[in-house]
C-alpha positions in Angstrom: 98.4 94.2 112.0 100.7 95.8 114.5 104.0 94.5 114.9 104.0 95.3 119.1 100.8 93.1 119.3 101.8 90.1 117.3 105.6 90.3 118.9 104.7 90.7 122.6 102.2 87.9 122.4 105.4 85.8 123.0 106.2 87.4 126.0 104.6 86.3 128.9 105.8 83.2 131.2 104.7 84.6 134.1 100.3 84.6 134.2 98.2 81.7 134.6 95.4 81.7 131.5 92.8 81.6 134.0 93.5 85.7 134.6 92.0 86.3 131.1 88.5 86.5 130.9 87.6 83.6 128.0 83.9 82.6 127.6 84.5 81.6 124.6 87.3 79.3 124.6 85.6 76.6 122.7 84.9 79.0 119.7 88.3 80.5 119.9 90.1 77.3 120.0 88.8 76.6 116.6 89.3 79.6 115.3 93.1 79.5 117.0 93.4 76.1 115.1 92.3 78.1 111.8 94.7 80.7 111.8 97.6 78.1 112.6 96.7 76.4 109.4 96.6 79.6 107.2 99.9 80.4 109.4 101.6 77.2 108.7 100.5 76.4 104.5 101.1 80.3 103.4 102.7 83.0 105.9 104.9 81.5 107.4 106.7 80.1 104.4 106.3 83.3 102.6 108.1 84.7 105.4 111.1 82.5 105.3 111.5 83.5 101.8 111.1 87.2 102.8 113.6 86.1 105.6 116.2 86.3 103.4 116.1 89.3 101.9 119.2 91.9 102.7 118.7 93.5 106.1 118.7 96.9 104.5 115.6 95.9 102.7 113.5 95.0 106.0 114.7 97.6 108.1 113.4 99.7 104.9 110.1 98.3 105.2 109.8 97.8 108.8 110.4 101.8 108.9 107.8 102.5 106.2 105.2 100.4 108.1 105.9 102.3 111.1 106.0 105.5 109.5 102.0 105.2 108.5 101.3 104.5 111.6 102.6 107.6 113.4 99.2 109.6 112.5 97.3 106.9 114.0 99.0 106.9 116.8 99.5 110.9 117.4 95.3 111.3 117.2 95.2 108.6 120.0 98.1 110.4 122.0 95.9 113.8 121.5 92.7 111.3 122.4 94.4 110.5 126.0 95.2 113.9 127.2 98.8 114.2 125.4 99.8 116.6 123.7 103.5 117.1 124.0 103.7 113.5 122.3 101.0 113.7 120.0 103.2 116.8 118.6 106.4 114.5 119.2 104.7 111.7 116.9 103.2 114.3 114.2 106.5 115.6 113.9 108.5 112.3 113.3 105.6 111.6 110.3 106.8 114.7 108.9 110.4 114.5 108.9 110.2 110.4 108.1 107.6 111.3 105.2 110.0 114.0 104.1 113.8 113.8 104.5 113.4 109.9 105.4 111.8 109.7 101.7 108.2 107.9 102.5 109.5 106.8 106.1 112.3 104.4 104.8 114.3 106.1 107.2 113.9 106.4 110.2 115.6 109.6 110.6 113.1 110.8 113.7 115.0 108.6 115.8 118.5 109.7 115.3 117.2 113.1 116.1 116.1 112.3 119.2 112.6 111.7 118.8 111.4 108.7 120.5 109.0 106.3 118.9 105.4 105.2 120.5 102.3 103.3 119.4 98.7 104.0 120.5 95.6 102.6 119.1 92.3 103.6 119.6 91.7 100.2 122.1 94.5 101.7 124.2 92.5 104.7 124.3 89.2 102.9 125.2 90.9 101.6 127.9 92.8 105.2 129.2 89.3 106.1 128.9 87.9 103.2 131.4 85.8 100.7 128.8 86.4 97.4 129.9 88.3 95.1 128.0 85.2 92.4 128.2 86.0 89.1 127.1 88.9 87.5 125.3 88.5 87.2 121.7 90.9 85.2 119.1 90.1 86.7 115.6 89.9 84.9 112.1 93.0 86.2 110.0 93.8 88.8 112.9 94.6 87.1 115.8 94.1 87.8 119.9 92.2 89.9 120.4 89.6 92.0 123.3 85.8 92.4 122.6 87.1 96.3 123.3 89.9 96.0 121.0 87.5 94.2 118.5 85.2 97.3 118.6 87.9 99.6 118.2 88.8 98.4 114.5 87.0 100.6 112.8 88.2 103.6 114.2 91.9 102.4 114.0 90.9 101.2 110.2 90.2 104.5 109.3 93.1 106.7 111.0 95.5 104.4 108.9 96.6 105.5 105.7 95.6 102.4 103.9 92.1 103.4 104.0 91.8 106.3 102.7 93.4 105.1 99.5 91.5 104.8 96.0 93.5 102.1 94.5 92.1 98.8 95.7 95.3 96.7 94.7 97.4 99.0 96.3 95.5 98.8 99.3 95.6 95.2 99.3 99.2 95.1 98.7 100.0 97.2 101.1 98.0 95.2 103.4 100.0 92.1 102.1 103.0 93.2 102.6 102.5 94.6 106.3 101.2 91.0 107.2 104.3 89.5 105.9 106.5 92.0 107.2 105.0 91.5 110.8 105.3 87.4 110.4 109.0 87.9 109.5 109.9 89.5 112.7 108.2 86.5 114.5 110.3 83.8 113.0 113.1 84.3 115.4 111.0 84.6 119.0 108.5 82.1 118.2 110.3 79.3 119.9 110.0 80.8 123.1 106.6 79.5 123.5 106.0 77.0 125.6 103.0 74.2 126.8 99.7 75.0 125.4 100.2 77.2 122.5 96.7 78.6 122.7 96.8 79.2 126.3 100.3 80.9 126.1 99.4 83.2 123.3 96.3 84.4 125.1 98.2 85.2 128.3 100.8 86.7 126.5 98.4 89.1 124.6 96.9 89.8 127.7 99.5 90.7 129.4 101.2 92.9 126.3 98.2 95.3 126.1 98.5 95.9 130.0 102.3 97.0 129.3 101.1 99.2 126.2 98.2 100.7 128.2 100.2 101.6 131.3 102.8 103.2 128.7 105.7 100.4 130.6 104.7 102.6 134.0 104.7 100.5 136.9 104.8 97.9 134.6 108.3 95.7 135.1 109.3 93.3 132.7 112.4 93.0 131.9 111.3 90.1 129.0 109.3 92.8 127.2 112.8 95.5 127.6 114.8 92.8 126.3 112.4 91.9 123.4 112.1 96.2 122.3 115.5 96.0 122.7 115.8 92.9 120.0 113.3 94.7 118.2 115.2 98.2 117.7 118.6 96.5 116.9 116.7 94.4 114.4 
């Protein structure tokens, strides 16, 4: 799971939910209802415990999760037509991989190289696919039926994949979950009315601002919330 999808899904107070294309509200409903329950008997606890860990620890972790992602990311920059930050993002793997030992530090970014995230629905849609109809996921959440189709590719440009040891695989998983659900202990109150409805606008409205890049995009909610994020 990405952390910029799950976090900006909090985001929104401004949309109505009938802006979001949602055939299949019915179905997605339940499923919505399903992954509240798995949410509310096992991750979010878990992530109270995880809650309290030392700061150091998460920011540790938070930087290694990010750090696998930067070749995901840099094939999709390449994917769009840019290179400059395709090379940007290559090069902060390498540094964080190396002198940042494993991407625990995140010593890119105190060199002056900025952090992005691309996926290979945000390249669908540089590349014009529709986003077709709304989708809420078992286990993974809101979602796009272009987004949905998009998994595999993004599945296999992550480094989880591509990894022999099953446990570690799933562990890695794991801990990625739980490290993403920790980080939305402390917005989640700002939703507001019909949970379902606000998530979905939300969502919708956070893949917008990550396919535009934040151009021509103003909200000063989402600047406030990377803002929260990066301090964090």
């Amino acid at each position: 799971m990405r952390i910029i999808t799950f976090i900006l899904i909090l985001t929104s107070f401004n949309i109505s939910s009938d802006e979001v294309n949602d055939p299949f509200e019915e179905l997605n409903r339940k499923t919505f209802e399903f992954n509240e329950k798995l949410d509310s008997t096992i991750l979010r606890p878990t992530a109270e415990v995880y809650s309290k860990f030392p700061p150091k620890v998460k920011t540790g972790v938070t930087n290694f999760f990010n750090n696998l992602e930067e070749i995901d990311t840099s094939v999709n920059q390449l994917l769009q037509g840019k290179p400059k930050k395709a090379l940007n993002d290559m090069t902060r793997f390498i540094i964080n991989s190396t002198i940042g030992i494993a991407g625990l530090f995140d010593v890119a970014s105190k060199m002056g190289l900025e952090r992005h995230e691309e996926d290979f629905g945000q390249t669908l849609a540089v590349w014009g696919v529709p986003e077709g109809p709304y989708i809420m996921l078992p286990f993974l959440g809101p979602s796009t039926l272009r987004d949905t189709a998009s998994l595999p590719v993004s599945s296999f440009l992550s480094v989880p994949f591509h990894m022999t040891d099953t446990d570690a695989n799933i562990a890695l998983k794991s801990i990625d979950a739980l490290e993403t659900r920790e980080r939305l202990l402390e917005v989640e109150s700002l939703i507001s009315g019909d949970k379902y409805s606000f998530v979905k606008d939300a969502y919708n409205q956070s893949m917008d601002y990550e396919i535009k890049d934040g151009i021509d995009v103003k909200d000063d909610f989402v600047d406030d919330m990377d803002d929260f994020l990066i301090d964090q």
